[in-house]
C-alpha positions as CSV (number, residue, x, y, z in Angstrom):
1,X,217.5,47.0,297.8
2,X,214.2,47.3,296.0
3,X,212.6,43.9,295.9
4,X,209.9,43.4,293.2
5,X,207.5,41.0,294.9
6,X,206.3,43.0,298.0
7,X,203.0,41.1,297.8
8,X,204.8,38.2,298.9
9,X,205.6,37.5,302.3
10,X,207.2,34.2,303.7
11,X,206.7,33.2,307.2
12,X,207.9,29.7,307.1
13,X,211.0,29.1,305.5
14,X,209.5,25.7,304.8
15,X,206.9,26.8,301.9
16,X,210.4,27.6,299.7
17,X,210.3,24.3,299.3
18,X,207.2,24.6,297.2
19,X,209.8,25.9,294.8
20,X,211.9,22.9,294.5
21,X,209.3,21.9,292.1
22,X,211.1,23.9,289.3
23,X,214.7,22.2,289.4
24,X,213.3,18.7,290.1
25,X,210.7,19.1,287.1
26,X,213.0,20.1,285.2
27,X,215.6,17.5,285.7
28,X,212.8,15.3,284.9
29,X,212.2,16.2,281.8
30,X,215.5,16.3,280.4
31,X,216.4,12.8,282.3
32,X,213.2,10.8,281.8
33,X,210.2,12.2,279.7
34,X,212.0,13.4,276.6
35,X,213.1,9.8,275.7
36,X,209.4,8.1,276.4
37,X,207.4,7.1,273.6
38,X,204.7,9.5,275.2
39,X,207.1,12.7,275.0
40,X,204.3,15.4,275.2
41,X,202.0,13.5,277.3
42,X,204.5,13.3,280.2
43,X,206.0,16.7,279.8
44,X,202.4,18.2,280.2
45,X,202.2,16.0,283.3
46,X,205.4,17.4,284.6
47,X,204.4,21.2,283.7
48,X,201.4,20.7,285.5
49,X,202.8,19.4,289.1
50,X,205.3,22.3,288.5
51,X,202.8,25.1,287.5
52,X,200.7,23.7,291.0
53,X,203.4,24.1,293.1
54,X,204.2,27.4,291.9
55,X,200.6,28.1,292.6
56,X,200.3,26.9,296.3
57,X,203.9,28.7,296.7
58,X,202.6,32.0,296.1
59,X,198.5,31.1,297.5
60,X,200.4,30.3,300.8
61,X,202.6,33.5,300.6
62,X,200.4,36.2,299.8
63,X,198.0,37.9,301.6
64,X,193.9,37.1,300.2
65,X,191.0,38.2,302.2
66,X,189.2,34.9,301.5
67,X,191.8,32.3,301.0
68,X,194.8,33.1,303.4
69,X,192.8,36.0,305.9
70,X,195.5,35.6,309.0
71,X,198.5,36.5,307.0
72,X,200.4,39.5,307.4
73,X,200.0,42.3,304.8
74,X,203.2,43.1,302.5
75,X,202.5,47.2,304.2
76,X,202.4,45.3,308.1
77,X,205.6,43.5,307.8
78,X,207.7,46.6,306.7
């Protein structure tokens, strides 16, 4: 099975939970920020936690010479 994300390579079955982030945000929006008086306001607040966690999901994942230097190249693991 071909996967498309070979530049991604979980070590710690922990950082999946990074990606809880997307189901949890958005429950909250449908549950709590469409109804406030400040709709957009707190749906940009919510899109922005999600977006970070997404960020940190793949930063932590993927190999980077500066950032992550001790994690295992997507052509070492195979």
């Amino acid at each position: 099975m071909k996967t498309y994300f070979d530049w991604i390579v979980v070590k710690d079955k922990k950082q999946y939970l990074w990606l809880l982030a997307l189901p949890l945000g958005l429950l909250k929006a449908i549950l709590f920020d469409i109804h406030d008086k400040q709709m957009f306001n707190r749906l940009f607040e919510t899109v922005m936690v999600v977006m970070v966690c997404v960020y940190f999901f793949i930063r932590f994942n993927s190999y980077s010479q500066f950032y992550n230097p001790n994690h295992p190249k997507p052509n070492d693991v195979k």
